[in-house]
C-alpha positions, -999 to 999 in steps of 0.1 A, spaced: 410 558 -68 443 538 -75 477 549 -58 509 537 -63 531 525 -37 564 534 -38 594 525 -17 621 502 -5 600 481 12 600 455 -16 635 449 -3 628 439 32 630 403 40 588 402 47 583 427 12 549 410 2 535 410 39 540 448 40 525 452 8 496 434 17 496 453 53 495 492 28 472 476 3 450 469 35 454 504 47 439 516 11 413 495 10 400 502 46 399 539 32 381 533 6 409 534 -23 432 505 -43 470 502 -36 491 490 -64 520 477 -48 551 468 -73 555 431 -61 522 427 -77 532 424 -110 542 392 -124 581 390 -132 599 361 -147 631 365 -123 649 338 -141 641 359 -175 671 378 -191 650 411 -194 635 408 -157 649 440 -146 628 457 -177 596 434 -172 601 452 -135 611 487 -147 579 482 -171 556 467 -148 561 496 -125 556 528 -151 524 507 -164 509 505 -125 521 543 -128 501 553 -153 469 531 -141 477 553 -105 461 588 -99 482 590 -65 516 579 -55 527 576 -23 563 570 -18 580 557 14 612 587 12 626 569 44 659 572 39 676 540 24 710 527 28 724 560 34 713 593 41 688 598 16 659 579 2 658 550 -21 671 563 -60 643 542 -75 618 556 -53 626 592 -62 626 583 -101 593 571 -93 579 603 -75 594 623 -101 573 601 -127 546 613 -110 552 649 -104 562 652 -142 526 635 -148 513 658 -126 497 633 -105 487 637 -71 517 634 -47 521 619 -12 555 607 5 565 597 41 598 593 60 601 576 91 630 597 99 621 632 104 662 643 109 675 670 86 693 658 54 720 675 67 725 662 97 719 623 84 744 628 57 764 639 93 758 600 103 774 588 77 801 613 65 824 635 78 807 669 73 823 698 82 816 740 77 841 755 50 831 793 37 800 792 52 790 763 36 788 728 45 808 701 27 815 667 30 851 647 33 858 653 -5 850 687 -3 814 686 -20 786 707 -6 761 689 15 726 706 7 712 723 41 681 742 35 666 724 69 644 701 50 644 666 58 656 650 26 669 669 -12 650 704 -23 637 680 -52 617 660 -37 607 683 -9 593 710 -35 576 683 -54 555 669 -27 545 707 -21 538 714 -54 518 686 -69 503 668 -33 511 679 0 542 682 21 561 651 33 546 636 63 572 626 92 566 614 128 572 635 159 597 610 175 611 584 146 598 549 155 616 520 167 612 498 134 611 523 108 606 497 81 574 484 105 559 511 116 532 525 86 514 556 107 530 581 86 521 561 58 485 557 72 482 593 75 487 596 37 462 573 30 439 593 48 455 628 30 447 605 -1 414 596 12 403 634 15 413 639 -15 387 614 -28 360 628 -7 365 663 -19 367 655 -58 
């Protein structure tokens, strides 16, 4: 069983070693992560952003399974490119698994980076838009697709030092993935 792995990881400094480190995970449970640094892009190329963009829907499509790393990413949310890809997957009605290293409610993250304040019941930010706050730990979206078409975002008890480092949440999808396997 393939499954895609999504997330911003392919932006941290050591991006292949952690790929290597979740394809390792898969493998030791039995299944074959795709990791998006895996496909070969001409970087210098004019189109490489669509041999990426490409590269990515095709390991999509060869994928039964996506989990997505939803830890949020330079901001309060998680990575936009990372959500397009779950909601790839959702609208393909694959299976869907997603971690975040931080648990916090959306709300109160957006809190860390904005003013937030309550106005009429509601919560808003500085420019007077409403800040979603349903108590999950990222947008309804996401949160609704994971429960619809996989299983509910996995988050840690206590959020872990190196949230970039530390892969048990992401572990314990392999192993939701795994069961998956087992049972089909």
């Amino acid at each position: 069983m393939k499954i895609y792995l999504a997330g911003p990881d392919v932006f941290l400094p050591d991006a292949v070693e952690i790929g290597r480190r979740k394809v390792d995970i898969c493998a030791a449970h039995g299944l074959t992560g795709l990791y998006p640094l895996d496909n070969i892009v001409d970087l210098a190329a004019p189109d490489a952003s669509r041999q990426i963009f490409c590269g990515n829907e095709a390991m999509m499509d060869q994928a039964e399974i996506i989990i997505a790393n939803l830890t949020p990413f330079r901001g309060a949310g998680a990575d936009p490119g990372t959500v397009y890809e779950l909601g790839y997957m959702a609208g393909r009605r694959k299976f869907c698994l997603a971690y975040s290293n931080d648990g916090a409610v959306y709300a109160d993250r957006v809190g860390r980076f904005l003013t937030v304040t309550s106005e009429g019941g509601r919560l808003v930010d500085a420019h007077g838009l409403t800040v979603e706050d349903f108590g999950h730990s990222d947008n309804l979206m996401m949160i609704h697709a994971l429960e619809l078409h996989g299983y509910p975002l996995v988050t840690p008890a206590e959020m872990p030092v190196d949230v970039w480092h530390d892969l048990a949440a992401f572990e314990a999808c392999v192993r939701m993935a795994a069961a998956r396997l087992i049972a089909s």
